[in-house]
C-alpha positions in Angstrom: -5.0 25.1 6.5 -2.1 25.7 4.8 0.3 22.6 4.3 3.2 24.6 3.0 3.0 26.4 5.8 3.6 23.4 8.1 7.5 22.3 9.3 6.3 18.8 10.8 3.7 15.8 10.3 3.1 16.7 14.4 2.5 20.0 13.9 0.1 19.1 11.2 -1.9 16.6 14.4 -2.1 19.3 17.0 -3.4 22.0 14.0 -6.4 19.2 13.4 -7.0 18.3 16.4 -7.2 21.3 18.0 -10.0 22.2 15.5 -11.7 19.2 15.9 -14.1 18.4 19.2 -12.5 16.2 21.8 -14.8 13.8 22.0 -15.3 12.8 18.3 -14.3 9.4 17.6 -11.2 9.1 15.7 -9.6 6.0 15.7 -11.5 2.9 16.2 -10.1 -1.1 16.2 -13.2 -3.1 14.3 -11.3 -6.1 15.6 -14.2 -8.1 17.9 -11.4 -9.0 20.8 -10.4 -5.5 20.8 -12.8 -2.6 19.8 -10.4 -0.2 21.4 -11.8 3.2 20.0 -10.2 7.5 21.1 -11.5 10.6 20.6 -9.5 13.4 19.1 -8.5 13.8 23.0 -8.4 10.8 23.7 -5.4 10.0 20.8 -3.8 13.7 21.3 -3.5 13.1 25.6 -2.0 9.5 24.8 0.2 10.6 22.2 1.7 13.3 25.0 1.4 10.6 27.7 3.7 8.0 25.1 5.8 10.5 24.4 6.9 11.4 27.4 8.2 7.9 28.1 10.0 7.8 25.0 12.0 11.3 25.5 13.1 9.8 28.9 14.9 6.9 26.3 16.0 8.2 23.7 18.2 11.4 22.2 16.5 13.1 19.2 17.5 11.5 15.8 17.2 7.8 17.8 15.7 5.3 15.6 12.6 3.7 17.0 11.0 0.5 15.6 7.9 0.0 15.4 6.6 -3.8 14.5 2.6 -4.0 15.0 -0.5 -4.9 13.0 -2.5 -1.7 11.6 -4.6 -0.8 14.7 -5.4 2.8 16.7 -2.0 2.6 19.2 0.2 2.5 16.0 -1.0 5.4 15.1 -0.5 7.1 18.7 2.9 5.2 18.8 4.3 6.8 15.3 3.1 10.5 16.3 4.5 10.2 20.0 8.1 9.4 18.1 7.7 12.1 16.0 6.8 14.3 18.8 9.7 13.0 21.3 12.0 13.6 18.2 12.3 10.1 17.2 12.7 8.8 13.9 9.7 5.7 13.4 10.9 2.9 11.7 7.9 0.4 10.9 8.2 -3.1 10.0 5.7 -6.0 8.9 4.7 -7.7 11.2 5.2 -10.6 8.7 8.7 -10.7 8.6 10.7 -13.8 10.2 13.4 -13.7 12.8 15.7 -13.0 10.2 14.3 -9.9 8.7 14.0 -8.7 12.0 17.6 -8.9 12.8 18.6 -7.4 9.8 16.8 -4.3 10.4 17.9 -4.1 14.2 21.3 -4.2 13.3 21.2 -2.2 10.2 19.0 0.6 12.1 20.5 0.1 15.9 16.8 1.4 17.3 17.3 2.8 20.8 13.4 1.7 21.5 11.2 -0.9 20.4 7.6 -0.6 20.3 5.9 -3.9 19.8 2.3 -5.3 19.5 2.1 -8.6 21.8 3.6 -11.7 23.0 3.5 -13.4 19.4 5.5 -10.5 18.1 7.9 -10.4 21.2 9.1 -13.8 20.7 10.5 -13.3 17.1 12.4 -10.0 17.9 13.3 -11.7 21.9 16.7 -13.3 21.1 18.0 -10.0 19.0 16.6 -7.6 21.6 18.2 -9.2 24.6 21.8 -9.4 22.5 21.5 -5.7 21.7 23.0 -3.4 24.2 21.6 -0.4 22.1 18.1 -0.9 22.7 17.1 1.2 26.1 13.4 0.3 26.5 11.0 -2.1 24.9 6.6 -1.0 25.1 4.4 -3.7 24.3 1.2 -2.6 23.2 -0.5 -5.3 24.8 0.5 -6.2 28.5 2.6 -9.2 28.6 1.2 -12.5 30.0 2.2 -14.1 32.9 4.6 -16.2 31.6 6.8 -13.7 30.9 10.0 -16.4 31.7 9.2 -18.2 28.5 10.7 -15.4 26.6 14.0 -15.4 28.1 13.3 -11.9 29.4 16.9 -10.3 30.4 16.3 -7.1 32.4 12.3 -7.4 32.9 12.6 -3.2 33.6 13.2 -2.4 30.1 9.7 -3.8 29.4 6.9 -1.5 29.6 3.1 -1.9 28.7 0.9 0.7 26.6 -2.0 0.7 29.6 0.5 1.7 32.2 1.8 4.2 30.2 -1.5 6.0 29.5 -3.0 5.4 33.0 -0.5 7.9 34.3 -1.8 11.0 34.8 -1.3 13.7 32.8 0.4 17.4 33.9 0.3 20.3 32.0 4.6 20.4 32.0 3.7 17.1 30.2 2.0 18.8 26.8 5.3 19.8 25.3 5.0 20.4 21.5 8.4 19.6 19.5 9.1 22.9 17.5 12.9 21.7 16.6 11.3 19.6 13.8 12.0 21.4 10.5 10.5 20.0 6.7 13.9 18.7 6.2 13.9 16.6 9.5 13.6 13.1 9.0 10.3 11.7 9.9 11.0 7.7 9.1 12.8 5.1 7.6 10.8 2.5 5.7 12.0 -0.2 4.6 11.6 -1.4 1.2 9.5 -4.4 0.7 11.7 -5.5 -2.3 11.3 -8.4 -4.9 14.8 -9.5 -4.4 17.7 -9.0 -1.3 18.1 -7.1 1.4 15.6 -3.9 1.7 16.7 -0.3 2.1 16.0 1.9 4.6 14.3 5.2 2.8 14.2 8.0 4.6 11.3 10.0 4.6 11.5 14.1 5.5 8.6 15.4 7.4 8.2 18.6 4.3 8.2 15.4 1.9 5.6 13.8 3.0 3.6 17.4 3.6 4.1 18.3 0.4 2.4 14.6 -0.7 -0.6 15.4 1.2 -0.9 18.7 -0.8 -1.8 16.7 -4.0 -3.4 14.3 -2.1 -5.7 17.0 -0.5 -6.8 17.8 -4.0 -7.4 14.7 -5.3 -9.8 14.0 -2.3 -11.4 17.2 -2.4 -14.3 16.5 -4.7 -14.9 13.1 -3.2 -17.4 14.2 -0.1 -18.8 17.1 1.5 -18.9 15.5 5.1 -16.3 14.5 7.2 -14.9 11.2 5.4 -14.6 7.6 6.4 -11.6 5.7 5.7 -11.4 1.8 6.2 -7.4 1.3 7.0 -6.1 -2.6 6.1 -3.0 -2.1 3.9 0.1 -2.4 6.4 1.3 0.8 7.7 4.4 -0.3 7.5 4.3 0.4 3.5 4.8 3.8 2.5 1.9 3.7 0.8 -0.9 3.6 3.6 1.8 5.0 6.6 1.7 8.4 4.6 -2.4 7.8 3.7 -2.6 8.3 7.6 -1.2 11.9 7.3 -3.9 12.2 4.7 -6.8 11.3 6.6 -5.8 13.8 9.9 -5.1 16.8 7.2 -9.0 16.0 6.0 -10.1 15.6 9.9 -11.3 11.8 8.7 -12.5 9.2 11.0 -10.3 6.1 10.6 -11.3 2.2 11.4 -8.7 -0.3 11.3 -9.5 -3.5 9.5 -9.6 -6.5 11.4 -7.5 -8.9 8.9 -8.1 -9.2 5.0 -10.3 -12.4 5.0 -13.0 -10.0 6.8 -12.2 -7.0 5.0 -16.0 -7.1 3.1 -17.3 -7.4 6.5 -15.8 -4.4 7.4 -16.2 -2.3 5.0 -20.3 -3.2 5.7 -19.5 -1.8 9.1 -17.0 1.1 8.3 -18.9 2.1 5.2 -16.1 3.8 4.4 -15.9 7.1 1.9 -12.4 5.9 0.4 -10.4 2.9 0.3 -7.1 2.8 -0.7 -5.6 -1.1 -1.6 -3.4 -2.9 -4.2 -3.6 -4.2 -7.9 -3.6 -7.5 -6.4 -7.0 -6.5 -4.2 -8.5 -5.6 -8.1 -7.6 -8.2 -9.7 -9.3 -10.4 -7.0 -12.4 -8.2 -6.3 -12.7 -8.0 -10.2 -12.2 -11.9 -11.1 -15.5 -12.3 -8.1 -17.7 -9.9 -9.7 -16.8 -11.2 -12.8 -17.7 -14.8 -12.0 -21.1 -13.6 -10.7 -22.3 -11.4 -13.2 -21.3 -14.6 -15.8 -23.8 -16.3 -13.7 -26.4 -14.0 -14.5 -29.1 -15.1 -17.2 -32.1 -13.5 -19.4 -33.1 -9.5 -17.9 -30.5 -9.7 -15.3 -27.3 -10.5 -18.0 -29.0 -8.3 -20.2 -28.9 -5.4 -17.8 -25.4 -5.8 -16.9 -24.3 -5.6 -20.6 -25.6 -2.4 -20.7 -24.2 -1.2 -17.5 -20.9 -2.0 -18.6 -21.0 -0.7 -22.0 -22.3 2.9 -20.9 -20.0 2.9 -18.4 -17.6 2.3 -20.0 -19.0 5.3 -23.1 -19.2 7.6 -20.0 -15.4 6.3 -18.7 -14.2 7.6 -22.1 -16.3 10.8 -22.6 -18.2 9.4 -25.1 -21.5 11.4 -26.3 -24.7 9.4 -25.6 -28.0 9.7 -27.3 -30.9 10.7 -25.0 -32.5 7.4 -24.8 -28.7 5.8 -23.6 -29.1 8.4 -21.1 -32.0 7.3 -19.6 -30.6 3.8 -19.8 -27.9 4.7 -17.9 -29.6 6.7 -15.0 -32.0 3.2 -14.8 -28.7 0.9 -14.3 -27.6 2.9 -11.8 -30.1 2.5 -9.5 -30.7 -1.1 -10.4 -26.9 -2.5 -10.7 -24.5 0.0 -9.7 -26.2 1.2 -6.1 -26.7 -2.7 -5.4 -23.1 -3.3 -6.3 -21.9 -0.4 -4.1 -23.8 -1.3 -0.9 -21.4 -4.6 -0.8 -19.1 -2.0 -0.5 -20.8 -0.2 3.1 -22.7 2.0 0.3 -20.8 5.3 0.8 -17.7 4.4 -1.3 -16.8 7.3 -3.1 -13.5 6.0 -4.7 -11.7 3.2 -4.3 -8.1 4.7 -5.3 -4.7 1.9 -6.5 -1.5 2.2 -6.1 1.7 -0.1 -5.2 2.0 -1.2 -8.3 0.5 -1.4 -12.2 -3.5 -1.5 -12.4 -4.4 -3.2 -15.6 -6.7 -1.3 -18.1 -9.3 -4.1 -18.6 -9.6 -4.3 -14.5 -9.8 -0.3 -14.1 -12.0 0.3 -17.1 -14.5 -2.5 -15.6 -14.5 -1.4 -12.1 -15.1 2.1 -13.5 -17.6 1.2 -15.5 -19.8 -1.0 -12.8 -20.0 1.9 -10.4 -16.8 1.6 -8.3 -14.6 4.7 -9.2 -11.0 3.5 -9.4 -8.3 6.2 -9.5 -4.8 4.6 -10.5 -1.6 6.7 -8.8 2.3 6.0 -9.3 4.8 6.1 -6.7 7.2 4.5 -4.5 8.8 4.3 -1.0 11.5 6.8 -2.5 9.1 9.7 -3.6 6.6 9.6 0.1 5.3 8.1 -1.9 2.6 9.7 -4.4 4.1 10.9 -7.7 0.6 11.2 -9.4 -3.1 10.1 -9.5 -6.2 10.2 -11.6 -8.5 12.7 -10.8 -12.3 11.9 -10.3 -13.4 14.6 -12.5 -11.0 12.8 -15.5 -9.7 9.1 -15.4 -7.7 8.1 -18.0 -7.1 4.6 -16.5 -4.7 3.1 -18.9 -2.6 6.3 -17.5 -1.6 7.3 -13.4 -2.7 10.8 -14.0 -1.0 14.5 -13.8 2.2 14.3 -11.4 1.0 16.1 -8.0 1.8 19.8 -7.6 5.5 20.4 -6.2 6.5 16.7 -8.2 8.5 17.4 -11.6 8.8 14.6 -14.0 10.6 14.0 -17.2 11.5 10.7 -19.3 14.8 10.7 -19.6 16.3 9.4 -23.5 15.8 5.9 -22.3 12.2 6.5 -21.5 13.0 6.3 -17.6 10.8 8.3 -15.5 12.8 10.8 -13.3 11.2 12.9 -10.2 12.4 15.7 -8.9 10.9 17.6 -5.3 10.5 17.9 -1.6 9.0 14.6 -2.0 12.1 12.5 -3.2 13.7 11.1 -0.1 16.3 12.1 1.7 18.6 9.6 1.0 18.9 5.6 1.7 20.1 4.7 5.6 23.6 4.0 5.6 24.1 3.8 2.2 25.2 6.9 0.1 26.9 4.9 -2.4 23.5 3.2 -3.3 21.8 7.1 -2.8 24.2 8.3 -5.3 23.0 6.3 -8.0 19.5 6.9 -8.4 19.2 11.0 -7.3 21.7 12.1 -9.6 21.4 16.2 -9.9 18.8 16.0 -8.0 16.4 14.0 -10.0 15.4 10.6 -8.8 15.9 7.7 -11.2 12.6 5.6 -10.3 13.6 2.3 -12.3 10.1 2.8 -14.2 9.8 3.1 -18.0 7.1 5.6 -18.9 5.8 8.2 -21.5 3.3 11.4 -20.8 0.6 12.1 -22.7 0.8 15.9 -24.3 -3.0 16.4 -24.2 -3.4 16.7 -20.5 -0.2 15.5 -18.9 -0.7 12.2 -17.7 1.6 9.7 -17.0 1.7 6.1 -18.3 4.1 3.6 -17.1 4.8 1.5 -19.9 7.4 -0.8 -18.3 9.9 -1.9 -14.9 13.6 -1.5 -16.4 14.8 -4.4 -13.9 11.9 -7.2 -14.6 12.2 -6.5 -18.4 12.9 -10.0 -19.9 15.3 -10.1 -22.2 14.7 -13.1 -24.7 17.8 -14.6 -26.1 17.5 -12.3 -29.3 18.4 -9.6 -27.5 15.0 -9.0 -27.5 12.5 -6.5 -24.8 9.5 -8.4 -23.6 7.4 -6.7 -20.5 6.3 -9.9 -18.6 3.7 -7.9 -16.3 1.3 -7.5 -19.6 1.3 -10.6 -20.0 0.6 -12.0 -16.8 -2.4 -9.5 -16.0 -3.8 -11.3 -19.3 -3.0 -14.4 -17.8 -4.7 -14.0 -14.5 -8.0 -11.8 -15.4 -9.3 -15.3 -16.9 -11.1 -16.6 -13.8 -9.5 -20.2 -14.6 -6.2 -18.8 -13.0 -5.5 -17.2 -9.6 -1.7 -16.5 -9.9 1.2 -16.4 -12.6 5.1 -15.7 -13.5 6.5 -15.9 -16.9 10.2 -16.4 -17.0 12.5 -16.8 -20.4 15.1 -14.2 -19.4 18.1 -15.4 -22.2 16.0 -18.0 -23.1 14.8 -18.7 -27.1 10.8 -18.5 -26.0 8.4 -17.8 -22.7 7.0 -20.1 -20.2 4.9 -19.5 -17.1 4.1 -21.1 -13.8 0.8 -21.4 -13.1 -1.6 -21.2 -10.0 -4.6 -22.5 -11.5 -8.3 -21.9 -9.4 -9.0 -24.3 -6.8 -11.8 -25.2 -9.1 -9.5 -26.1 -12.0 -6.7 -27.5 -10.2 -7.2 -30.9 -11.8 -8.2 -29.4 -15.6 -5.2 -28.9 -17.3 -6.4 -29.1 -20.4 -8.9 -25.7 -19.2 -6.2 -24.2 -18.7 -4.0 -25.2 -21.8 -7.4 -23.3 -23.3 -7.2 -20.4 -21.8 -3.0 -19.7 -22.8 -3.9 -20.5 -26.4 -6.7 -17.9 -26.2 -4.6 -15.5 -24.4 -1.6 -16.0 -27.1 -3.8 -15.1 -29.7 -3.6 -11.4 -28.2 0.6 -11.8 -28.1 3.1 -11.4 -30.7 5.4 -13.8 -31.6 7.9 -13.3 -29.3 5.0 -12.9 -26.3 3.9 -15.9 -26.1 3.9 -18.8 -23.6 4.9 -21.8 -25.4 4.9 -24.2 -22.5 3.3 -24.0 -18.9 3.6 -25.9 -15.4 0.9 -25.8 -13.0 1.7 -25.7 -9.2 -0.8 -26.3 -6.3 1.0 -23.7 -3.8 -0.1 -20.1 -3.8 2.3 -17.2 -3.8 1.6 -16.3 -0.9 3.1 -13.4 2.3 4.1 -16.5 4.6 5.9 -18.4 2.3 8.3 -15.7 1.5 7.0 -15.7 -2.2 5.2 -12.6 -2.2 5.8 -8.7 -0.5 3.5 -7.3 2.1 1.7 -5.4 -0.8 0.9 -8.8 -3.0 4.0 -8.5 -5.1 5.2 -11.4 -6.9 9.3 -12.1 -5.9 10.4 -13.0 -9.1 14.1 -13.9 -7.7 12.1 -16.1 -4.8 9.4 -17.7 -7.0 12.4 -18.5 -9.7 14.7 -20.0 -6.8 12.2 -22.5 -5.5 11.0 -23.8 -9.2 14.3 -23.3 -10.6 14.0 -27.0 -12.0 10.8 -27.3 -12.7 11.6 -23.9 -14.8 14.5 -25.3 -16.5 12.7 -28.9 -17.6 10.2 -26.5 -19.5 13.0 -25.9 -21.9 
């Protein structure tokens, strides 16, 4: 298959499905109330069946939101837009009645596809004001009490189960050839640390021409037809477009449950590849970490050496023939018992949304768990490079993907150029203007590449650099990843923006929530590391995680910095 070749992400389905046999599972739901599972005929009849519906509601180029937990009809729901000529616009299904709003009126979606009741009753009061919206689907059927939602117009409502009951005609299996590459194919909305998001959107030959470099970066990983575990929200660029990635490999795709079950899961999906967050690492690292500390006499003794060859092999390191041997022993006694936590087929676990620290990658690496680090962002669909199995450099994101061009402009931004960047920012060519500029794409990142091989290290984010009151460049990320891979401390934001010296807030571990002086340890240890001007001279401990429902963190484990500041604005201030 040839992805250049391709005008649309539908096109793409059919081609795969068409080589794939019907009754295959492809999509299954490992959620215990609803292990809903289709076939590869099952998902391609449905997403006619959906489509159909949709056409009869909307003109092509109609926005059509689409606010859902990660499960197999989001997937059908997304490709029957596509295919009706729709443009899918997903949303968390974290967001309050407010976010909701915004994007409804920012958007005006003719259609609304939405999970269940829950759902239904934060979007209710903006739907039923909103003469706009034609038809609303519910992926679940609605209960009884239907009244309770103020319901205006109960025959714009329509179920998922109804839908793909109907029978289906031959008249019925129109393919959309009108799509071009250049055809939107969604507008996501940034997550964003601070205000209102933007709508990005997405061109169908953008994403395409991700999955190219995707295709090869996955390539070496199995030899079988691969398992992938889904549990990041589709509504982030970041696994929406990793579905297009596992249809172009012919993948079979669970969708995780919820996150507190996620090692469950994976013991069930045994999945190939799992894609996640820097957050999910820090946390799966910090556990491991805490166990292995545990460990005593053969057993710590044994680990030592698994992480020091690993780490030898990490860096291309010659061995001697004895560490050899060593090394083929610890991977049969640590590293296959660490990996069959992990379902025992894990072939990679691969990071992106956001900066992987070195000491977290290099350990994961060195354990067993291959870790490749990629860059991107909503604006670039979103990969702009990744680490290669057969090379990880992982204080770098790897070589850019083929069709991506990148330079450091004089002020050591990085700047993308491609089919990938996006098309442009929804109703706002003003903000659009300013960050493609002659067709290069200003991503806000501060990086360098390496002449050896290519890679590309992001040193810095231009907009959370603190600027001390010197005048003064101090990267607060660094120093928080320091901060929270001691296993003392769960969560942290240093602020001193204009300010003579740092501080931080602090989330300590529920185990240390009453040892401040523990703590106090660990930020004199860690300021050792620092320079002068890096380190945290005073601290306050709070007892409330950042956290997705209190507003202080994005969908993909972010911290807000504007949020988190806003609420301890005082407690910040009395630390100076």
């Amino acid at each position: 298959m040839n992805l250049d070749n391709l005008n649309s992400l539908i096109e793409l389905f059919f081609y795969q499905s068409d080589k794939q046999k019907k009754e295959s599972i492809f999509l299954q739901w490992l959620n215990p109330n609803n292990k809903k599972s289709y076939t590869w005929g099952e998902t391609q009849q449905n997403i006619f069946k959906l489509s159909k519906i949709i056409k009869e509601n909307i003109k092509e180029g109609d926005r059509c939101l689409l606010v859902s937990e990660n499960r197999p009809e989001w997937f059908i729901s997304d490709l029957a837009i596509m295919l009706s000529g729709g443009i899918t616009v997903p949303a968390y299904t974290t967001y309050t009645e407010e976010d909701y709003k915004y994007l409804i009126e920012d958007c005006e979606p003719a259609l609304v596809i939405v999970s269940n009741n829950e759902m239904l009753k934060k979007l209710n009061n903006t739907i039923n004001e909103k003469a706009f919206i034609k038809k609303i689907i519910t992926l679940d059927e609605l209960n009884k009490t239907v009244e309770d939602l103020n319901l205006n117009g109960k025959e714009k409502y329509l179920d998922f189960e109804t839908i793909i009951n109907n029978e289906l005609l031959e008249e019925d299996k129109i393919k959309n050839n009108n799509l071009k590459r250049t055809s939107p194919a969604c507008i996501i909305y940034t997550s964003g640390t601070g205000g209102n998001p933007k709508g990005v959107i997405l061109s169908h030959g953008g994403i395409l021409n991700n999955l190219v470099g995707a295709c090869e970066i996955m390539k070496p990983l199995f030899n079988s037809r691969p398992i992938f575990l889904t549990w990041l929200p589709l509504s982030h660029s970041y696994e929406h477009c990793v579905q297009f990635a596992q249809i172009a490999v012919g993948a079979k795709v669970y969708y995780a449950e919820k996150i507190e079950k996620l090692l469950d899961n994976m013991s069930e999906a045994k999945p190939t590849i799992m894609t996640a967050v820097p957050r999910f690492y820090q946390n799966l690292y910090n556990k491991i970490n805490i166990s292995l500390k545990k460990q005593t006499g053969l057993k710590a003794k044994l680990i030592d050496v698994t992480l020091r060859l690993g780490k030898k092999k990490l860096l291309n390191h010659k061995m001697t023939f004895f560490e050899k041997l060593l090394n083929l022993m610890v991977e049969i006694l640590v590293r296959k018992k660490i990996k069959k936590q992990f379902g025992g087929n894990l072939k990679a676990f691969v990071s992106g949304g956001g900066a992987l620290d070195k000491e977290i990658g290099e350990f994961l690496n060195s354990i067993g768990l291959p870790t490749l680090q990629g860059y991107g962002l909503t604006e670039t669909s979103p990969v702009v490079s990744c680490n290669p199995i057969h090379k990880i450099k992982v204080e770098t994101v790897g070589p850019p993907f083929k069709g991506n061009l990148v330079k450091i402009a004089d002020d050591g931004e990085i700047l993308v150029k491609g089919e990938n960047v996006m098309l442009g920012y929804w109703n706002k060519k003003e903000e659009t203007d300013k960050v493609i500029i002659d067709g290069w794409l200003h991503t806000g990142d501060i990086g360098e590449i390496d002449v050896e091989d290519g890679y590309l290290k992001i040193t810095d984010r231009k907009k959370d650099i603190i600027v001390s009151a010197g005048g003064d460049n101090i990267s607060p990320a660094k120093i928080e990843n320091m901060i929270t891979n001691e296993p003392e401390i769960d969560q942290c934001m240093v602020y001193g923006d204009k300010k003579n010296y740092l501080v931080a807030l602090i989330v300590p571990n529920k185990d240390f929530l009453k040892e401040k002086d523990k703590i106090n340890n660990v930020i004199e240890k860690i300021n050792k590391k620092l320079t002068l001007l890096e380190k945290i001279k005073r601290i306050q401990l709070i007892d409330e995680n950042f956290s997705i429902e209190n507003g202080l963190m994005t969908p993909t484990m972010k911290v807000k910095r504007k949020k988190v500041t806003e609420k301890y604005k005082k407690e910040l201030e009395n630390l100076y």
